[in-house]
C-alpha positions in Angstrom: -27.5 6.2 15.9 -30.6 6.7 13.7 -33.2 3.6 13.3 -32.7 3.7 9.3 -29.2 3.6 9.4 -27.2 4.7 6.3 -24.1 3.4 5.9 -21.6 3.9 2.5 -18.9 2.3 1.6 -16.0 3.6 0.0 -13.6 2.8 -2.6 -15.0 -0.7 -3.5 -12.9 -1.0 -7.1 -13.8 -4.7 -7.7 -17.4 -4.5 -6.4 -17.3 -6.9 -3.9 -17.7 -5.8 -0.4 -21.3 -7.2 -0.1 -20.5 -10.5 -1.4 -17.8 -10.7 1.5 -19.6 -10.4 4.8 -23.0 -10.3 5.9 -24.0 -6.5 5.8 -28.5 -7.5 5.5 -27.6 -8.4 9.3 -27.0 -4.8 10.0 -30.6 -4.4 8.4 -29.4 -0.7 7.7 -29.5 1.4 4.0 -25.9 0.4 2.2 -24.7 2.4 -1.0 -21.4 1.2 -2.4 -19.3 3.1 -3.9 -16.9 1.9 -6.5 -14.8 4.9 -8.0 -13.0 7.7 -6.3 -14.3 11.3 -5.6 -13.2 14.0 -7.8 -12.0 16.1 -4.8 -12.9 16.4 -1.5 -16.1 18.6 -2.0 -17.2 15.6 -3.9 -16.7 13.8 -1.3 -18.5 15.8 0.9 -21.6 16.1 -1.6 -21.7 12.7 -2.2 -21.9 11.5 1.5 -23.9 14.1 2.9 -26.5 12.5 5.2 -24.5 9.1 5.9 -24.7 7.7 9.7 -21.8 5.6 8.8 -18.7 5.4 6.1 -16.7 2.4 5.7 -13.1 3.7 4.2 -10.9 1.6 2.1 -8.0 2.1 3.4 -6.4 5.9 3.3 -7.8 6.0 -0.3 -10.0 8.7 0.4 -8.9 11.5 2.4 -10.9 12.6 6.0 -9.1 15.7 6.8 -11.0 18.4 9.2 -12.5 20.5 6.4 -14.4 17.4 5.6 -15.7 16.2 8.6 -16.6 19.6 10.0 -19.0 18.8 6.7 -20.4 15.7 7.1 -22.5 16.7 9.8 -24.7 13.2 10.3 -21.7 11.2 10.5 -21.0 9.4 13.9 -19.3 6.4 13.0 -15.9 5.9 10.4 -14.8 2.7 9.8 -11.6 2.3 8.5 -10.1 -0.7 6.6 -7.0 -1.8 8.9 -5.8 -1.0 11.9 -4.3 2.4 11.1 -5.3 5.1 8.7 -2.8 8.6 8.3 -5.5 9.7 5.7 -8.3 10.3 8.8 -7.6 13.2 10.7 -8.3 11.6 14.4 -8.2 14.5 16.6 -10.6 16.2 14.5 -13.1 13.0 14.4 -12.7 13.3 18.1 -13.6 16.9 18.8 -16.8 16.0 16.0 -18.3 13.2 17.8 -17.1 11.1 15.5 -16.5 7.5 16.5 -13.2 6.2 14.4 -12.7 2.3 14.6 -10.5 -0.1 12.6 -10.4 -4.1 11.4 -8.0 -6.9 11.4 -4.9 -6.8 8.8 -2.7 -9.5 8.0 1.0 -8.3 5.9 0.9 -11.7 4.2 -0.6 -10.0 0.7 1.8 -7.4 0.9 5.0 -9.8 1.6 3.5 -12.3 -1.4 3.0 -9.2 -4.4 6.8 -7.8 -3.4 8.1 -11.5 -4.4 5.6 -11.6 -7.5 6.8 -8.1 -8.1 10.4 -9.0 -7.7 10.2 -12.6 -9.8 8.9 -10.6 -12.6 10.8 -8.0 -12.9 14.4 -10.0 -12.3 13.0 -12.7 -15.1 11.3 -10.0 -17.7 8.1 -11.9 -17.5 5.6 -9.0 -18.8 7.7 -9.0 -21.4 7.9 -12.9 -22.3 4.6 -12.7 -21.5 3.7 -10.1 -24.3 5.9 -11.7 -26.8 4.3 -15.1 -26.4 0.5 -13.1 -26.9 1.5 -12.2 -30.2 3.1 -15.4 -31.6 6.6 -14.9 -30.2 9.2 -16.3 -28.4 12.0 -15.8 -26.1 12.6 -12.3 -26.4 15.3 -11.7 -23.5 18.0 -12.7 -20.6 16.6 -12.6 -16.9 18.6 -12.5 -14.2 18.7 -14.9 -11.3 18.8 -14.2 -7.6 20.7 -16.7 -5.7 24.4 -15.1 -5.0 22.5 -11.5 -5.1 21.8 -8.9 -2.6 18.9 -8.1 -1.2 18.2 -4.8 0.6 15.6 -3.9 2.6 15.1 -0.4 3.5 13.1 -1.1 6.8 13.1 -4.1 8.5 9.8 -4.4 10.1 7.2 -6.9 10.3 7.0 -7.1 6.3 10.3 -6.4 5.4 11.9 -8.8 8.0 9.7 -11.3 6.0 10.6 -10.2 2.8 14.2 -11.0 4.0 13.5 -14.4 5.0 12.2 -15.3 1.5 15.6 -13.7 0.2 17.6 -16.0 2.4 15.5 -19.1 0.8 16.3 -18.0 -2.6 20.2 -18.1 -1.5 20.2 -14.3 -1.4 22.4 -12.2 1.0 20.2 -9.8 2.7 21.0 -6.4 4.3 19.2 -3.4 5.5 18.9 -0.3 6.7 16.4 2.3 8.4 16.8 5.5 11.2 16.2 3.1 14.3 18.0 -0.1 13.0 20.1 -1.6 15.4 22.5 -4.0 14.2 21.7 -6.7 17.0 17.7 -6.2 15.8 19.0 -6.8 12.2 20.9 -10.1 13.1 18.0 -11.4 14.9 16.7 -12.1 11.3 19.7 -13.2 9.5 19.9 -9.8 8.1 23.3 -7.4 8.2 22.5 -3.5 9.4 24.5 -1.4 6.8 24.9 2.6 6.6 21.9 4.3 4.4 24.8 4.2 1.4 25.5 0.7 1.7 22.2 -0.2 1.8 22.0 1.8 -2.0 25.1 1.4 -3.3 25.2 -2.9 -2.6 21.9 -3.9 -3.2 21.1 -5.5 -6.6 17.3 -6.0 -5.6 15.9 -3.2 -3.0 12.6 -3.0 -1.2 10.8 -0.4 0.9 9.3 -0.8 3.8 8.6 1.9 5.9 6.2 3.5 7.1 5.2 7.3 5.3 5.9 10.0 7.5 7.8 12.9 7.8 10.9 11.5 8.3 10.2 8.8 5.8 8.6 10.8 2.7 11.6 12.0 -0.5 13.8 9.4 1.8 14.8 7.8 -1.9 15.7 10.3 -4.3 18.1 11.4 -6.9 21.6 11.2 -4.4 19.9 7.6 -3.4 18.9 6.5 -7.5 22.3 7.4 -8.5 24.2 5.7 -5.7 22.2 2.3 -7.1 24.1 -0.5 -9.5 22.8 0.3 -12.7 21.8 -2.8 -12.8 19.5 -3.0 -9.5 15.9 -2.9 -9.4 13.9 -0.6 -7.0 10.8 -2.5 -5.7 8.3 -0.5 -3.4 5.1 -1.5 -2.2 5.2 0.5 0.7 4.0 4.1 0.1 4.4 6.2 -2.8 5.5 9.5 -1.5 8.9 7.9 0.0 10.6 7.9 -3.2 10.4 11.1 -4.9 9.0 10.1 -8.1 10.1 12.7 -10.5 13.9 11.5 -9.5 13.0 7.8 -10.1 11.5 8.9 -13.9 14.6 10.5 -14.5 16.8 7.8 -13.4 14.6 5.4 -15.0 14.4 7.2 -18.7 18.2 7.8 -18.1 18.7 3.7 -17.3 20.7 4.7 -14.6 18.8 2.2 -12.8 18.1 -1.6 -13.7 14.1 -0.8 -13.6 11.7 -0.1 -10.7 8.6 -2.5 -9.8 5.8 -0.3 -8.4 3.1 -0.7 -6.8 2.2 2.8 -5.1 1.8 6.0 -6.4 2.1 9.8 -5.7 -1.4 10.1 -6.6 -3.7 7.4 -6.9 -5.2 6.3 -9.3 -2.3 6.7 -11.0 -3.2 9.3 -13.6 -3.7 7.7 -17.6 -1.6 9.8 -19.1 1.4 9.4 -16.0 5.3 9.3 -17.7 5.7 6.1 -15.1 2.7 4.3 -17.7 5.1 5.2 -20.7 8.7 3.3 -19.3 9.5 0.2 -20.4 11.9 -0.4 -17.6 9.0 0.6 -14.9 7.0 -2.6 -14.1 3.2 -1.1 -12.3 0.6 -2.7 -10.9 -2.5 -0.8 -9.0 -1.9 -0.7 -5.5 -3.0 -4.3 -5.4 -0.1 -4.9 -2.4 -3.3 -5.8 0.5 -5.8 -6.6 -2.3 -6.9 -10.5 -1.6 -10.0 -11.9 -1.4 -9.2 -13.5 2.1 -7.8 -10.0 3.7 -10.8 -8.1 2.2 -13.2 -10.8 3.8 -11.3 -9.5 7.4 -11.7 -6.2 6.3 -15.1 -6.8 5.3 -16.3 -8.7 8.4 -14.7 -6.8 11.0 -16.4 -4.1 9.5 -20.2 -5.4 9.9 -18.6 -6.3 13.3 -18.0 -2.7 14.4 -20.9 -1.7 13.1 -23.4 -4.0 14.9 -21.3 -3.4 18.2 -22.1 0.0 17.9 -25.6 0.0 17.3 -26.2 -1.9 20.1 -23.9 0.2 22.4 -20.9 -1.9 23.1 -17.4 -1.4 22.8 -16.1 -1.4 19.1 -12.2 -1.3 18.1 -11.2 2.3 18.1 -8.7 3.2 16.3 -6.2 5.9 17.9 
């Protein structure tokens, strides 16, 4: 690696990524960047002659076409230990060192119940009401006697599922590899995929996005759902197909959705999801804390000072 290290870091909405580790140490050139590239020759333009990029998460996009450009890059840094947005075999053929950082699911876990809480109880919309003067303005619904469904049952939605049990809910899921002795190891009951839509009154994704998962919830799924359930996904954006969930959503064939994910992200201003008043959204906040970007944060500086100094740093394969 060059002396005069230059290092960028990507993505950094809030502005906070040098207040949360110490990057001086690394005594290297830092530039933060705090809104997203245009496209991905923006990208490219914008972090031409970089040593090193530290990468929110998969919000921007590393595909081969733009490492092939970024010709003084040696070491990516990724947020977490995964990242489907970097294109690994091609960072390998490059040169290109890819190492990740620690991750804990707990943020994720805690904004599915915030999402869920608000959305059963209408608080956005108390909470409006009482900004303007007003009162009670409608009927929430309560949880205890409910179903839960969790499509996936990992290590976030098996947790998801024990706060559903604390609340008195009965919980049930379903995915492509659930086995029903996995499912009872968690107090859970492994349905069919139509079960899992057609008894839930609260459901939650939690899969992982790939092939198999992405479209997985669309329009047979939406209209197989109480009209009375809400869809909650803090997952990934592409595994419901969102054009079916804004029709089933305008249509009120559904309950309401609570979203935190997106197609495209940013989600666009002028997006129809912005416009429905049964469609509770918040910004893809799911990992953002202060104590996971601090891991994030620190294991970043970490990588980097390993790899200055030649030792072995947390690749990421």
């Amino acid at each position: 690696m060059p002396t005069s290290t230059k290092i960028a870091i990507l993505d950094d909405y809030q502005n906070v990524a040098l207040t949360l580790a110490d990057w001086p140490s690394l005594h290297a050139e830092t530039t933060v960047f705090t809104t997203p590239f245009a496209d991905s020759d923006a990208a490219v333009r914008a972090l031409a002659g970089f040593d090193v990029i530290v990468a929110m998460r998969e919000r921007t996009r590393f595909r081969a076409d733009v490492l092939e450009r970024l010709g003084d890059l040696r070491l990516l840094v990724s947020t977490g230990p995964r990242n489907a947005a970097i294109d690994l075999d091609a960072a390998r053929r490059l040169g290109v060192t890819v190492c990740g950082t620690g991750y804990s699911p707990a943020p994720t876990i805690e904004l599915t119940w915030a999402l869920i809480l608000a959305a059963v109880r209408n608080l956005p919309q108390e909470a409006a009401s009482m900004r303007v003067g007003g009162w009670q303005v409608g009927l929430g619904s309560g949880l205890r006697g409910k179903t839960l469904g969790l499509l996936g049952l990992g290590n976030i939605g098996s947790a998801v599922a024990r706060v559903g049990q604390a609340f008195g809910m009965e919980t049930i899921a379903w995915s492509q590899n659930l086995t029903a002795e996995k499912a009872a190891g968690h107090g859970v009951r492994a349905v069919t995929k139509e079960e899992l839509f057609a008894g839930s009154d609260v459901l939650s994704v939690h899969l992982v996005l790939s092939g198999r998962s992405s479209g997985l919830v669309g329009a047979a799924e939406l209209a197989a759902m109480k009209d009375s359930a809400i869809l909650v996904n803090t997952s990934r954006g592409p595994i419901v197909d969102e054009a079916a969930l804004i029709e089933a959503l305008r249509g009120n064939r559904i309950g309401g959705a609570a979203i935190d994910v997106y197609d495209t992200e940013p989600l666009p201003a002028d997006h129809p999801l912005r416009t429905l008043p049964n469609a509770l959204l918040t910004p893809h906040i799911g990992y953002v804390s202060r104590e996971l970007y601090q891991t994030f944060y620190q294991d970043a500086v970490a990588d980097i000072a390993a790899f200055q100094a030649g030792s072995p740093v947390r690749l990421m394969t």
